[in-house]
Residue frames as a rotation matrix with the C-alpha (Angstrom) as fourth column:
UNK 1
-0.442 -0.131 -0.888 76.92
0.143 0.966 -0.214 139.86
0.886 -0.221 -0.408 61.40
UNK 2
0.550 0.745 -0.377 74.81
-0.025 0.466 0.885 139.00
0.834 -0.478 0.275 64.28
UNK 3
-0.469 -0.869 -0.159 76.75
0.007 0.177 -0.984 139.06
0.883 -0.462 -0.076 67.54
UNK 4
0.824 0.539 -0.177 75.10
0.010 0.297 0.955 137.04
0.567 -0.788 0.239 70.84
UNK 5
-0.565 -0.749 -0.346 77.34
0.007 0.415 -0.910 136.60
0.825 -0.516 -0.229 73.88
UNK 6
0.350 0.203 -0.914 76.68
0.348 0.878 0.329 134.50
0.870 -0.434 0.237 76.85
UNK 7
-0.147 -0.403 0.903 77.28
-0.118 -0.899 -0.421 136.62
0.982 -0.169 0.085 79.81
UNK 8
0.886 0.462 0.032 77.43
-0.073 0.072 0.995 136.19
0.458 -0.884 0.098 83.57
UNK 9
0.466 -0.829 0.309 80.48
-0.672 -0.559 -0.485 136.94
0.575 0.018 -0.818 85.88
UNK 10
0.468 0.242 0.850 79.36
-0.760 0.600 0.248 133.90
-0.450 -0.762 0.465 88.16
UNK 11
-0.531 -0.625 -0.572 81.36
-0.844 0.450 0.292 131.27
0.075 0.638 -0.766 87.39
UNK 12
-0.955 0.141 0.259 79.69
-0.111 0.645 -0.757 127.96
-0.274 -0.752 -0.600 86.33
UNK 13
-0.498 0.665 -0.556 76.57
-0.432 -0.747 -0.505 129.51
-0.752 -0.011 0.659 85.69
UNK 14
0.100 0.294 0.951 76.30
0.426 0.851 -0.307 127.36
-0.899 0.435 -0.040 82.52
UNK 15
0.282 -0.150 -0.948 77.31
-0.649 -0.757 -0.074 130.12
-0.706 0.636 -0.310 79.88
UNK 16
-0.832 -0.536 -0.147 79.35
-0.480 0.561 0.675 127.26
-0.279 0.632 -0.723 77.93
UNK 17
-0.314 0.856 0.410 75.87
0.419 0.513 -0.750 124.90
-0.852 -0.064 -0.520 77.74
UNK 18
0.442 0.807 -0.391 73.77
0.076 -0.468 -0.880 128.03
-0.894 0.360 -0.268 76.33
UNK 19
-0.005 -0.750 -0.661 76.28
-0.767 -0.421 0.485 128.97
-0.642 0.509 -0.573 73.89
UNK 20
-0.931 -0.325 0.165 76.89
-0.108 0.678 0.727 125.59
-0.348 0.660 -0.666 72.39
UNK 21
-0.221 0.948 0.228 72.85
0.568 0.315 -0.760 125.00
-0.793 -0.038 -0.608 72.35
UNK 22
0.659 0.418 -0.625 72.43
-0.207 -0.698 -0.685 128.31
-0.723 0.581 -0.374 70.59
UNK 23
-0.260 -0.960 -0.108 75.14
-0.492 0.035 0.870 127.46
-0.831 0.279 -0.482 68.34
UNK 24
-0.862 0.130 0.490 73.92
0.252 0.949 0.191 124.15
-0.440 0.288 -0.851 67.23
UNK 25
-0.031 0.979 0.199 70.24
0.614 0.176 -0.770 125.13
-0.789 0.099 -0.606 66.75
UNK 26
0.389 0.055 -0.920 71.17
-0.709 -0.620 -0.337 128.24
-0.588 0.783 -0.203 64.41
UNK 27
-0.668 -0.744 -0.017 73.85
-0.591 0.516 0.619 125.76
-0.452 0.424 -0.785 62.63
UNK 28
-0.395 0.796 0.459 70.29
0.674 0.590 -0.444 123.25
-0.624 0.134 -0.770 62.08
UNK 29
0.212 0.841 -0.498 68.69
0.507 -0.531 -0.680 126.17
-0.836 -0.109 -0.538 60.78
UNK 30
0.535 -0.325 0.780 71.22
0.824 0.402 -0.398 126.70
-0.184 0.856 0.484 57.95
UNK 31
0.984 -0.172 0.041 72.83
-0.172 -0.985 -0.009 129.69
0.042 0.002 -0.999 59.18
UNK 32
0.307 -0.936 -0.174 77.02
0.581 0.329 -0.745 130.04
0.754 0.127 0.644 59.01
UNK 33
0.941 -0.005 0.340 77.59
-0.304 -0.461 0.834 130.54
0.152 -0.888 -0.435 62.48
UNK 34
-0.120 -0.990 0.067 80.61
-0.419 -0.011 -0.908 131.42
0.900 -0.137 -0.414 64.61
UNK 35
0.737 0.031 -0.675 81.43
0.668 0.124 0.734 130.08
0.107 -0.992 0.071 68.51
UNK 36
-0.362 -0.857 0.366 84.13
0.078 -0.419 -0.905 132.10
0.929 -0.299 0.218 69.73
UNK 37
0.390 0.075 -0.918 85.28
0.700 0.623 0.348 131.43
0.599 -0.778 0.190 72.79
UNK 38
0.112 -0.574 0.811 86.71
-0.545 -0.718 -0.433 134.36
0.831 -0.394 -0.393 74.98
UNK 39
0.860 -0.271 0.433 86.82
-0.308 0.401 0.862 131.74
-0.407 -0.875 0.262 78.38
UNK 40
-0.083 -0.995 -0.054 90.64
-0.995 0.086 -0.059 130.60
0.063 0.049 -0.997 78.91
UNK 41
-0.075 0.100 0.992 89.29
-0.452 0.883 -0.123 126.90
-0.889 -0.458 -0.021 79.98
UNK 42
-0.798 -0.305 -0.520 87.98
-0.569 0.097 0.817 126.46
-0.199 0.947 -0.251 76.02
UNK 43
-0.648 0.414 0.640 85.07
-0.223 0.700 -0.678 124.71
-0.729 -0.582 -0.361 77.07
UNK 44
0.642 0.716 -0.273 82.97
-0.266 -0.126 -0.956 125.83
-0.719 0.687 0.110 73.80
UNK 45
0.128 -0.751 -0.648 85.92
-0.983 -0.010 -0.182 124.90
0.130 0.660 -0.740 71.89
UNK 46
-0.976 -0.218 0.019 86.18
-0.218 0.965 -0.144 121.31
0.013 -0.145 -0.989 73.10
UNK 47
0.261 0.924 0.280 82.34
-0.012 0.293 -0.956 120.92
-0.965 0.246 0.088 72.49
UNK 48
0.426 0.007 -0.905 83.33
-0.834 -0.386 -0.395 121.82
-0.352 0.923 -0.159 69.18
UNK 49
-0.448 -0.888 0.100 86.21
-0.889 0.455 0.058 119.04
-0.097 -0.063 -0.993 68.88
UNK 50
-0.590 0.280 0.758 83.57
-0.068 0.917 -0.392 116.42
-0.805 -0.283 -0.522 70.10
UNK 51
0.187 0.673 -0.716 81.14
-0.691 -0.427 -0.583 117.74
-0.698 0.604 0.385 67.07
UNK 52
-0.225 -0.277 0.934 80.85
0.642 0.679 0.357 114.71
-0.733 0.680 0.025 64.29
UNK 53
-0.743 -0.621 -0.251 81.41
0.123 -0.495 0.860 115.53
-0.658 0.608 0.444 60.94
UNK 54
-0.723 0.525 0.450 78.17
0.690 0.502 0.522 114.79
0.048 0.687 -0.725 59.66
UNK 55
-0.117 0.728 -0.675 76.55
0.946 -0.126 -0.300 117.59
-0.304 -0.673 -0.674 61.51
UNK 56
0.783 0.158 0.602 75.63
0.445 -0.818 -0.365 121.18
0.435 0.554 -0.710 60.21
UNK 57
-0.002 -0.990 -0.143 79.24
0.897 0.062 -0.438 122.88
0.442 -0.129 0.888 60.49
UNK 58
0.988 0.046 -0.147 80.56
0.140 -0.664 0.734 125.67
-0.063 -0.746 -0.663 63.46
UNK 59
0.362 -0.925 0.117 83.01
0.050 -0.107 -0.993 127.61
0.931 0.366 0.008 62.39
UNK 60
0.908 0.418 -0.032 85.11
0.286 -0.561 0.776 128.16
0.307 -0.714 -0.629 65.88
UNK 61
0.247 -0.962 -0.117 87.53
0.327 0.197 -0.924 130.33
0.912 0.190 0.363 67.23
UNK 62
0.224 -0.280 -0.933 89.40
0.958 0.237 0.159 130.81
0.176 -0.930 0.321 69.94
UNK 63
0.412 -0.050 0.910 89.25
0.235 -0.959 -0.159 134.82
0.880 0.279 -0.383 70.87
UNK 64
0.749 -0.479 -0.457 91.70
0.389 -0.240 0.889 134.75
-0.536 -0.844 0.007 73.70
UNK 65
-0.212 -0.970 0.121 94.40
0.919 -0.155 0.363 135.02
-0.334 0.189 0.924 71.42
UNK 66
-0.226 -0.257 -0.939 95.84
-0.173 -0.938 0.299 138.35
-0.959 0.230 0.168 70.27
UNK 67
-0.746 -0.317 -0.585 94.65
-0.486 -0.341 0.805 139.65
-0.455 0.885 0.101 67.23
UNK 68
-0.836 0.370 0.404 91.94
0.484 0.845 0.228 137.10
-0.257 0.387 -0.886 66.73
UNK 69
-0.456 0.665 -0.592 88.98
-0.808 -0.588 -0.038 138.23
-0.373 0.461 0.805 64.26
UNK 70
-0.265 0.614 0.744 86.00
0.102 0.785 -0.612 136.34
-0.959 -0.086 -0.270 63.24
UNK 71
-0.498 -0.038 0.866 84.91
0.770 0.439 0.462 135.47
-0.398 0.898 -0.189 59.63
UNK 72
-0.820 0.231 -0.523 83.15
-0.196 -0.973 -0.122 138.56
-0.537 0.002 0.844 57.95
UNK 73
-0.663 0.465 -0.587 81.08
-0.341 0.511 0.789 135.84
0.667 0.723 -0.180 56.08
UNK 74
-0.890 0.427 -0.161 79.50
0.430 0.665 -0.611 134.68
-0.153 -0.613 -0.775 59.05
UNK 75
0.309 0.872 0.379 75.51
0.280 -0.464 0.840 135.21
0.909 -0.153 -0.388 59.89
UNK 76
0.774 0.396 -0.493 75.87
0.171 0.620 0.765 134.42
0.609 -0.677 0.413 63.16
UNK 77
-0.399 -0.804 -0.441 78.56
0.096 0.442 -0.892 134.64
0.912 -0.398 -0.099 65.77
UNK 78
0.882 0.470 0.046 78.17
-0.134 0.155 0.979 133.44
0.453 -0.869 0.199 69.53
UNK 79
0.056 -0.912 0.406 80.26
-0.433 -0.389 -0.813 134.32
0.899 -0.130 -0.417 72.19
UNK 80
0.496 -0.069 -0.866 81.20
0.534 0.810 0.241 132.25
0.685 -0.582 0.439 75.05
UNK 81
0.481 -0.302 0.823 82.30
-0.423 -0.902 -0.084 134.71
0.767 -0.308 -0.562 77.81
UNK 82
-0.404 -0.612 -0.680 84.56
0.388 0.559 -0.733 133.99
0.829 -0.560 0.011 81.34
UNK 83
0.806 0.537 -0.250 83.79
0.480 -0.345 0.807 134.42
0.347 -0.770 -0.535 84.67
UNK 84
0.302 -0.217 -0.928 85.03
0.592 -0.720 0.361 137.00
-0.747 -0.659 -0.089 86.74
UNK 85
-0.705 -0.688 0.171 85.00
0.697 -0.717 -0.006 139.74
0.127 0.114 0.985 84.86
UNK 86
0.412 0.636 -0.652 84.09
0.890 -0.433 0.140 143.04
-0.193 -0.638 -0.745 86.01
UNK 87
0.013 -0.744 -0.668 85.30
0.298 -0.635 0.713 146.80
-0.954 -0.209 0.214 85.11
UNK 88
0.005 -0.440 -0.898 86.84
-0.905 -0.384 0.183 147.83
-0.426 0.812 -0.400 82.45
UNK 89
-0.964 -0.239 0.114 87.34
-0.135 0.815 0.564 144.00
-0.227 0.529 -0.818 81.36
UNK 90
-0.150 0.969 0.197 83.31
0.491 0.246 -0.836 143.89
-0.858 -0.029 -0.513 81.51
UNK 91
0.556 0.250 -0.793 83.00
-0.404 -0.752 -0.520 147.17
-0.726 0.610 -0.317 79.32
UNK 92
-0.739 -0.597 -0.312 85.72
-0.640 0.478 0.602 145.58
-0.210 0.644 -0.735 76.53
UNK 93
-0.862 0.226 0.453 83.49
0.432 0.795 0.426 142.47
-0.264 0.564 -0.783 76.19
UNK 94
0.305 0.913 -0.271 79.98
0.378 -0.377 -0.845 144.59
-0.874 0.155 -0.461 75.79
UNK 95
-0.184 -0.187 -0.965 81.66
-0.575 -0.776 0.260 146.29
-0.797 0.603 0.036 72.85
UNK 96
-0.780 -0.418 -0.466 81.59
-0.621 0.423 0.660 143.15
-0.079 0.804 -0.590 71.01
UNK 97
-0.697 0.717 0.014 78.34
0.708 0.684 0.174 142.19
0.115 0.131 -0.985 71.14
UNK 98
-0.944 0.134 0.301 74.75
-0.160 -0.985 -0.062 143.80
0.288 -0.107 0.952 70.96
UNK 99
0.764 0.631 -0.132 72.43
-0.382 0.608 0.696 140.70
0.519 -0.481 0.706 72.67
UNK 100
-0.715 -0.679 0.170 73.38
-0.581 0.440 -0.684 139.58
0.390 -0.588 -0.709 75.91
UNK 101
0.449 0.757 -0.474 72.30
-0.233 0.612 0.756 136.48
0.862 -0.229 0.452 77.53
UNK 102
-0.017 -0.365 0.931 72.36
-0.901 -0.397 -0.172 135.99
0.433 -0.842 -0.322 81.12
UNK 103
0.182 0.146 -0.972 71.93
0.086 0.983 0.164 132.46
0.979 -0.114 0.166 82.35
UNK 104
-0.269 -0.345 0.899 71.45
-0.858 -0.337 -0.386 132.06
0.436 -0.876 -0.205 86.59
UNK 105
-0.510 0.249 -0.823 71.30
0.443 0.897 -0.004 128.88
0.738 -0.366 -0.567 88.76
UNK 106
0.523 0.846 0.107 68.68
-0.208 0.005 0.978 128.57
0.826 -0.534 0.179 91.56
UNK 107
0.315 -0.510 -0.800 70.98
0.934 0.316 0.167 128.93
0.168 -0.800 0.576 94.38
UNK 108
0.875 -0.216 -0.434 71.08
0.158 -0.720 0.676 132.33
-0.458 -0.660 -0.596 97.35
UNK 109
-0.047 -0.998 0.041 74.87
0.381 0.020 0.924 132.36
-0.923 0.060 0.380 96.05
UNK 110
-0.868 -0.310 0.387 74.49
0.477 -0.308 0.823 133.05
-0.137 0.899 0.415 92.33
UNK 111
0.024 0.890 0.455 71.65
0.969 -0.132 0.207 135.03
0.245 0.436 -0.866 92.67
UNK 112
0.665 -0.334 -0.668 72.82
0.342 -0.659 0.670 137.39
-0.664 -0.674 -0.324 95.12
UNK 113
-0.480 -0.703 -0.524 76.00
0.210 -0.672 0.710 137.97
-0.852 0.231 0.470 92.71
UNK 114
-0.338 0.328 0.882 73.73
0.885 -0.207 0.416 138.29
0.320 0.921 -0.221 89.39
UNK 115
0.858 0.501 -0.114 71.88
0.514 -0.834 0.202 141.36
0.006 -0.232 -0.973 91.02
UNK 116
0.240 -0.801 -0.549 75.34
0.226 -0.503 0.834 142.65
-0.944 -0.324 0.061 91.85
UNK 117
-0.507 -0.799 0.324 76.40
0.403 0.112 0.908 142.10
-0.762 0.591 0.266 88.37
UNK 118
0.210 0.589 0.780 73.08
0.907 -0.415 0.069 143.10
0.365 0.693 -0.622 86.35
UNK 119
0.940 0.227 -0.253 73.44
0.239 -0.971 0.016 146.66
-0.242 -0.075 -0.967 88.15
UNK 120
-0.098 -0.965 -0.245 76.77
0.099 -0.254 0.962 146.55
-0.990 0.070 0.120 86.63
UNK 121
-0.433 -0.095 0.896 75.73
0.856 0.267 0.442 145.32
-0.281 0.959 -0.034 83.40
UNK 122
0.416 0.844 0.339 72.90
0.907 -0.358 -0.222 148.56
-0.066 0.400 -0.914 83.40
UNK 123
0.547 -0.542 -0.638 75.57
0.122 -0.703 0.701 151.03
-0.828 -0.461 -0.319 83.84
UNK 124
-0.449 -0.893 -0.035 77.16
0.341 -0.207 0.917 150.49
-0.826 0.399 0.397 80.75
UNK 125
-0.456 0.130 -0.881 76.97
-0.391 -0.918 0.067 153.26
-0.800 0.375 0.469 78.85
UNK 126
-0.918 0.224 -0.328 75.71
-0.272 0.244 0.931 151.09
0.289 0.943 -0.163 75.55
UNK 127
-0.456 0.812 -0.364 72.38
0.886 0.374 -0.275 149.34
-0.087 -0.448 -0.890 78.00
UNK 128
-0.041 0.452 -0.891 71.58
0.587 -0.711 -0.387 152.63
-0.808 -0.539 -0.236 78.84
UNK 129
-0.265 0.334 -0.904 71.24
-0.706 -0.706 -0.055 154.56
-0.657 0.624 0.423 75.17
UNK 130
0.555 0.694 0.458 69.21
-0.015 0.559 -0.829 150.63
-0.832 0.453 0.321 74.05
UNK 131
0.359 -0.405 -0.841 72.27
-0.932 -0.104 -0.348 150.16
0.053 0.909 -0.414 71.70
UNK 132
-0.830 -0.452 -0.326 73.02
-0.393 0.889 -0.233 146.82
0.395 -0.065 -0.916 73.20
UNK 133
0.604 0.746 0.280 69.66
-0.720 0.360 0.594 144.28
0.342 -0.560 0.755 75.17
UNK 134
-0.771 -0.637 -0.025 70.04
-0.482 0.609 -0.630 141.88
0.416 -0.473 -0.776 77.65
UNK 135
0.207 0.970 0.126 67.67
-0.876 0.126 0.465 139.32
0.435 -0.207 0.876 79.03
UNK 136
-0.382 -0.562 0.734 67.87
-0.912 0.355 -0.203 136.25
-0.147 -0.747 -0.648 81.56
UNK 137
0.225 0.327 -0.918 67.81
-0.365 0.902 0.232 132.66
0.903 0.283 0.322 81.80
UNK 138
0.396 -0.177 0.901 66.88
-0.858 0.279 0.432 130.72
-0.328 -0.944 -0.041 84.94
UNK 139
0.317 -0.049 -0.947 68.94
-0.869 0.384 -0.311 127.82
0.379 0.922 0.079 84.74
UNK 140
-0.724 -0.367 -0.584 69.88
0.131 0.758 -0.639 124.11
0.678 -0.539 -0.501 85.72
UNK 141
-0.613 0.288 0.735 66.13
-0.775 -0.401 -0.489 124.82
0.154 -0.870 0.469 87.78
UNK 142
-0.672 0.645 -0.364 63.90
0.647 0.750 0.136 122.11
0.361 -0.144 -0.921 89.14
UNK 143
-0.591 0.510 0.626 60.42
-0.390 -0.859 0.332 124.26
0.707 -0.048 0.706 89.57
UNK 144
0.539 0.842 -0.001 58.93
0.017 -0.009 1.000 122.57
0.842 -0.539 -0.019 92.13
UNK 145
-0.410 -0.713 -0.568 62.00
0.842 -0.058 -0.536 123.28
0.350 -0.698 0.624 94.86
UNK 146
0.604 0.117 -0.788 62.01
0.745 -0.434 0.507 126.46
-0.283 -0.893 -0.349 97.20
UNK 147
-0.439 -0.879 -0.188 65.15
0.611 -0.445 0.654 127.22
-0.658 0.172 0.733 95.72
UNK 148
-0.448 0.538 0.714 63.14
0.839 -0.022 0.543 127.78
0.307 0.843 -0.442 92.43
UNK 149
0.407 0.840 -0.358 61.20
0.900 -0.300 0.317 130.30
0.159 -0.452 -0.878 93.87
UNK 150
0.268 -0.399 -0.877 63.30
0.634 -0.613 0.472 132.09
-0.726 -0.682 0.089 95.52
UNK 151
-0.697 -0.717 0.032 65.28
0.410 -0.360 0.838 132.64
-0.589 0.597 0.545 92.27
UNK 152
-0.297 0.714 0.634 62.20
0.884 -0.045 0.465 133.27
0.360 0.698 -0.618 90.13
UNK 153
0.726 0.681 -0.098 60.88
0.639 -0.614 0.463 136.01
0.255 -0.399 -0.881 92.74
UNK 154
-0.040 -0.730 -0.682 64.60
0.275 -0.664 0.695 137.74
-0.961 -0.160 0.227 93.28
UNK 155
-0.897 -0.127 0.424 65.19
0.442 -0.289 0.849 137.69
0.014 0.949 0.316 88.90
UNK 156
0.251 0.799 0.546 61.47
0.841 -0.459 0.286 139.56
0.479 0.388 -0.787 88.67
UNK 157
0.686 -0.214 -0.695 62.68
0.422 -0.661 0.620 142.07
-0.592 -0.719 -0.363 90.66
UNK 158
-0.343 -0.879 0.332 64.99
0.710 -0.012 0.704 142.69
-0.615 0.477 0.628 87.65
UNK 159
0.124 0.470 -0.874 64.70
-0.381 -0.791 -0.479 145.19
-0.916 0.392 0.081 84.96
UNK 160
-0.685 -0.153 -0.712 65.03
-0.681 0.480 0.552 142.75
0.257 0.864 -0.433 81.91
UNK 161
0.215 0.937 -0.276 63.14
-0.947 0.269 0.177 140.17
0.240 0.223 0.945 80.56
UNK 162
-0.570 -0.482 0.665 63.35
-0.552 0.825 0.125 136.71
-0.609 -0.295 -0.736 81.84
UNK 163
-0.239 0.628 -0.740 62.64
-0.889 0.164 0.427 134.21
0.390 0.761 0.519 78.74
UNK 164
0.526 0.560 -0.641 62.45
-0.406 0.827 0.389 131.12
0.747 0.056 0.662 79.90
UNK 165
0.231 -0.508 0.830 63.28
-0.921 0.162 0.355 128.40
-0.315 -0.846 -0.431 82.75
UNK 166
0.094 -0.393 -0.915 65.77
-0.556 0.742 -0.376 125.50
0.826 0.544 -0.149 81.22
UNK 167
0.864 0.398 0.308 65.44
-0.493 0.543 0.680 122.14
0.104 -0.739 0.665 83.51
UNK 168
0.043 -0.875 0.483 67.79
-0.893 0.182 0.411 120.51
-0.447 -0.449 -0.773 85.69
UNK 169
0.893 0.270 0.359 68.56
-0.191 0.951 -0.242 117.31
-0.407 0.148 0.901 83.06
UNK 170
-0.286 -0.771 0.569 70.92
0.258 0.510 0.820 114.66
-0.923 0.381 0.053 81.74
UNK 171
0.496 -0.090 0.864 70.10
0.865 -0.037 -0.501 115.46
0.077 0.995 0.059 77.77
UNK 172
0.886 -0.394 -0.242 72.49
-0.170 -0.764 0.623 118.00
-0.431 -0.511 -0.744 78.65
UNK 173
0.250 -0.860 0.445 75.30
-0.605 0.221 0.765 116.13
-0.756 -0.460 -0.465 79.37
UNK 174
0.231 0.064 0.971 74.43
0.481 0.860 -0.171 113.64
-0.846 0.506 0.168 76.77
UNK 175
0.971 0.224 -0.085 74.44
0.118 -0.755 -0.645 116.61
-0.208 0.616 -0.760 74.40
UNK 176
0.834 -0.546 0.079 77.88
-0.545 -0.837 -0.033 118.00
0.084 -0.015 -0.996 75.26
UNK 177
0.260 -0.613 0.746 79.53
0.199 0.790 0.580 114.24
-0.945 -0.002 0.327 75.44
UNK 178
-0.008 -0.073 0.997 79.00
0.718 0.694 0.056 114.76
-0.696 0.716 0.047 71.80
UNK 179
-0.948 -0.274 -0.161 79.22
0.163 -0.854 0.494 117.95
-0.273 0.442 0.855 70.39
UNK 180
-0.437 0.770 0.464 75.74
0.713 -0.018 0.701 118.23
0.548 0.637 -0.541 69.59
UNK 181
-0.970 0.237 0.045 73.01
-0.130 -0.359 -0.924 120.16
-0.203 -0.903 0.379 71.22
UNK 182
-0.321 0.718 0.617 69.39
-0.324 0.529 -0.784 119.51
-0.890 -0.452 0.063 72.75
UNK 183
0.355 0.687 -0.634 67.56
-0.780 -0.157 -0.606 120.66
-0.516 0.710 0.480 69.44
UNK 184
0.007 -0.117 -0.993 69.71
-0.859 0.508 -0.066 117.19
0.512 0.854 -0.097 67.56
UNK 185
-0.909 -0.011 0.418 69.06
-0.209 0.877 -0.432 114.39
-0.361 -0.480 -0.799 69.97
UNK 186
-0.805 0.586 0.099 66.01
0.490 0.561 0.667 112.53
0.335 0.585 -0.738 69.54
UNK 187
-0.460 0.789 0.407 62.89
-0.158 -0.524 0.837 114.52
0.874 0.320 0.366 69.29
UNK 188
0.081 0.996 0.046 61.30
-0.145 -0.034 0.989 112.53
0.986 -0.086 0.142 71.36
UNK 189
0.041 -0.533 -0.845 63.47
0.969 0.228 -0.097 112.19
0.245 -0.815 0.526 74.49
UNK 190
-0.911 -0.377 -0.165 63.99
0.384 -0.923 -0.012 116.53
-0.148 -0.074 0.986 74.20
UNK 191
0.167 0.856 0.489 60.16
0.714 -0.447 0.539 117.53
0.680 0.259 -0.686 73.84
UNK 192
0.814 0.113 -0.570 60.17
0.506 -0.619 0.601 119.62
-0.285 -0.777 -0.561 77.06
UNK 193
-0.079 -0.994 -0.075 63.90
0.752 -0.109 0.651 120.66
-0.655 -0.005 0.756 76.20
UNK 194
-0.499 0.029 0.866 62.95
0.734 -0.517 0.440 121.98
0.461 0.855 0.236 72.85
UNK 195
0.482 0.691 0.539 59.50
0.629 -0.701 0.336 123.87
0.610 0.177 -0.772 73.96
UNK 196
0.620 -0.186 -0.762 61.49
0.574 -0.554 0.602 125.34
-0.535 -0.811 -0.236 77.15
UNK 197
-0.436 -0.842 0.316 63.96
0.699 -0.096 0.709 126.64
-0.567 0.530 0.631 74.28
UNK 198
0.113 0.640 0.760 61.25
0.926 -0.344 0.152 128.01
0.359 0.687 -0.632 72.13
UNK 199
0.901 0.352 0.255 60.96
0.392 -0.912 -0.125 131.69
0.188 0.213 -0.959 73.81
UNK 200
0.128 -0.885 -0.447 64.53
0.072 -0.442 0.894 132.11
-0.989 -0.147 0.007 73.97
UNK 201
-0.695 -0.155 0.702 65.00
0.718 -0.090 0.691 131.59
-0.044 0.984 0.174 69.76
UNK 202
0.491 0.444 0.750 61.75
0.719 -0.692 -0.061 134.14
0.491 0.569 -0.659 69.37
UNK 203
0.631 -0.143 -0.762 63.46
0.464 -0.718 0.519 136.60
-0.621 -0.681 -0.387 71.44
UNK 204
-0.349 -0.926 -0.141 66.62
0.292 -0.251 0.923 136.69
-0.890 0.281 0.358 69.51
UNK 205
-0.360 0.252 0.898 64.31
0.933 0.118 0.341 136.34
-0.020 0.961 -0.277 66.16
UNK 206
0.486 0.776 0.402 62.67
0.870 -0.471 -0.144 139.68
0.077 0.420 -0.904 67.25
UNK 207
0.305 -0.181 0.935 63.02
0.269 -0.925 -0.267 143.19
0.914 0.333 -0.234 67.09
UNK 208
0.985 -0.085 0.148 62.59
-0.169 -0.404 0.899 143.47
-0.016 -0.911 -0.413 71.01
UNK 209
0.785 -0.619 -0.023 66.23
0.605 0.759 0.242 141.38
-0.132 -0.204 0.970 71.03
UNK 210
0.164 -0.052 0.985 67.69
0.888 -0.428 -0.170 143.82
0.430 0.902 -0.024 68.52
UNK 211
-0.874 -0.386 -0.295 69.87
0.469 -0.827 -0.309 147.58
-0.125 -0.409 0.904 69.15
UNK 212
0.185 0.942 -0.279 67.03
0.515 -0.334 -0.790 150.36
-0.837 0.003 -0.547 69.11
């Protein structure tokens, strides 16, 4: 089984968003995907809840609890991760995954702690012998700001790849009223949505994504 998780200690960050998005779009794609949530709040879980029955089915579970284990049938499983963690609670969730996605907002505040945290994330012992990748997402950015910049010219400074930059919009929200995500609203309202999406799905699709 596949195993993505959504990663960033910043709370906020939008980890719950990416997650459901990536969910949904593999779920379209006819794959038998997990969510599993590891955030106490449940937020990927209550996307789930809002999810109409007609739609391609997410299995999901809730991996706070003790003991909880994910379908061995699955393709697919996406993790939904919490904020603050750090340590030993950081190293625990890296074990369970072997793609990490990083998602940052365009703001001196959550950039400043993502550097902190990526030189945490490159320490762990799995980054460093290329048994686990990681790679970033600017997010929630409006590209003609200052902020924008900034964040774009601190995250190159990074040693990972940065796939793409997801805009600051309402087909979001509209999404996540409804359990859905971008890739099932109407085409034509989500064009930009989708193509900004595109080089995150070939990442994951390739090899580069992928343990050595």
């Amino acid at each position: 089984m596949r195993q993505i998780m959504v990663l960033n200690a910043k709370g906020g960050s939008g980890k719950s968003t990416i997650a459901t998005n990536l969910a949904s779009y593999y779920a379209t794609q006819g794959k038998d995907v997990v969510l599993a949530d590891l955030d106490p709040q449940g937020s990927s879980l209550a996307w789930l809840e809002e999810r109409p029955a007609g739609r391609p089915p997410i299995r999901g579970v809730d991996a706070t609890t003790k003991g909880a284990r994910l379908p061995r049938s699955a393709d697919l499983a996406i993790f939904d991760s919490p904020a603050a963690v750090h340590g030993a609670d950081l190293g625990n969730l890296m074990r369970r995954a072997d793609t990490f996605i990083v998602p940052v907002l365009p703001s001196p505040i959550d950039w400043r702690a993502a550097e902190k945290f990526l030189e945490e994330m490159r320490r762990n012992k799995r980054i460093q012998s290329k048994q686990a990748k990681f790679a970033l997402i600017e997010n929630r950015a409006r590209t003609y700001t200052r902020v924008y910049s900034d964040l774009d010219e601190r995250l190159r400074r990074q040693r990972a790849p940065i796939l793409t930059t997801l805009r600051d919009n309402m087909n979001y929200i509209r999404a996540a009223e409804r359990g859905l995500g971008i890739c099932e609203l109407a085409p034509y309202a989500t064009a930009t949505d989708r193509e900004q999406w595109q080089p995150v799905i070939r990442w994951l699709n390739s090899k580069r994504s992928k343990p050595a």
